[in-house]
Every structure is written in C-alpha cells, then in structure tokens.
C-alpha positions as CSV (number, residue, x, y, z in Angstrom):
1,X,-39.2,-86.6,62.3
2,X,-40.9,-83.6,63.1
3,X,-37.8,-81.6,63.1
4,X,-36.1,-83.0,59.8
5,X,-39.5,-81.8,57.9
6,X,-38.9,-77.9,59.9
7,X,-35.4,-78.2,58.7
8,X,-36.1,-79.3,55.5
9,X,-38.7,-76.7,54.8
10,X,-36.4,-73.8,56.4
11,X,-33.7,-74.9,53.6
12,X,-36.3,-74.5,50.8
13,X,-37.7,-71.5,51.8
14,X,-34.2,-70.2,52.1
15,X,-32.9,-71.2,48.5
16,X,-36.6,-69.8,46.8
17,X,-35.9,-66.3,49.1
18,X,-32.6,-66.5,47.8
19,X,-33.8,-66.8,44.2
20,X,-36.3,-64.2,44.8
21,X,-33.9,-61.5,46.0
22,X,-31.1,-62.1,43.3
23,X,-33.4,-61.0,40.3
24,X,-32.6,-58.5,38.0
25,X,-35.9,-55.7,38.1
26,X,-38.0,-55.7,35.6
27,X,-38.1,-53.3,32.5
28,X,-40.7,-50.9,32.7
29,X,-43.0,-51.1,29.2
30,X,-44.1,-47.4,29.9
31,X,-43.5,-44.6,32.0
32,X,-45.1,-44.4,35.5
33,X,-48.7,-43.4,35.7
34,X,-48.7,-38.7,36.7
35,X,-51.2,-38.3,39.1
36,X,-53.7,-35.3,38.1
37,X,-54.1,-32.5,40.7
38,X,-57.3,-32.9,42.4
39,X,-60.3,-30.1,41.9
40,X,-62.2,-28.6,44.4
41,X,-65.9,-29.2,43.6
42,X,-68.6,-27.6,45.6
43,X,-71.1,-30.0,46.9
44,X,-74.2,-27.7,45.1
45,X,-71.7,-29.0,41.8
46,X,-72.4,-32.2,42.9
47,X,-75.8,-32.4,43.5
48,X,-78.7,-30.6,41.6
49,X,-80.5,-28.0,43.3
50,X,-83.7,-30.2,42.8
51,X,-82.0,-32.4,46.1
52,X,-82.8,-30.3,48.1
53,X,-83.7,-32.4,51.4
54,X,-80.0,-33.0,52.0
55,X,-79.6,-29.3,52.9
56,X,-82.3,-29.0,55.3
C-alpha cells in the first residue's frame, strides 16, 4: 500500500514539474531595477560631533 501511494505521488509530482518547466516566461511590466553606485560616507557624516563617547 505503502508503495502504490510513493508511486502515486512520484507520478504527480512528475506531471506538476513537468508543467512547471514548460511555461512560457513571463513579460516583464518594466525594466529591471539600476542599482545606484554606493557613496563613501565618513562615519563623523554619520554621526554628530555632539556623540562623542563613541570615539573615545
């Protein structure tokens, strides 16, 4: 019984992985996101000079 339910389950996920894989791709709706160029920052940018226990 136990092996009928393995096969049975093997055959399904076969057929859904099947489906899966014979999609078209989808249409992208925009272009792909440009990622900026990071900045340097100083950390004294970062934090005011009133902070200063950090630079002890």
């Amino acid at each position: 019984m136990t092996a009928i339910a393995l096969l049975l389950l093997a055959v399904m996920l076969a057929v859904m992985l099947h489906r899966a894989l014979n999609k078209p791709p989808l249409t992208r709706e925009r272009p792909p996101l440009v990622a900026l160029p990071m900045q340097k920052r100083s950390p004294m940018a970062v934090y005011p000079p009133s902070n200063s226990v950090l630079f002890d």
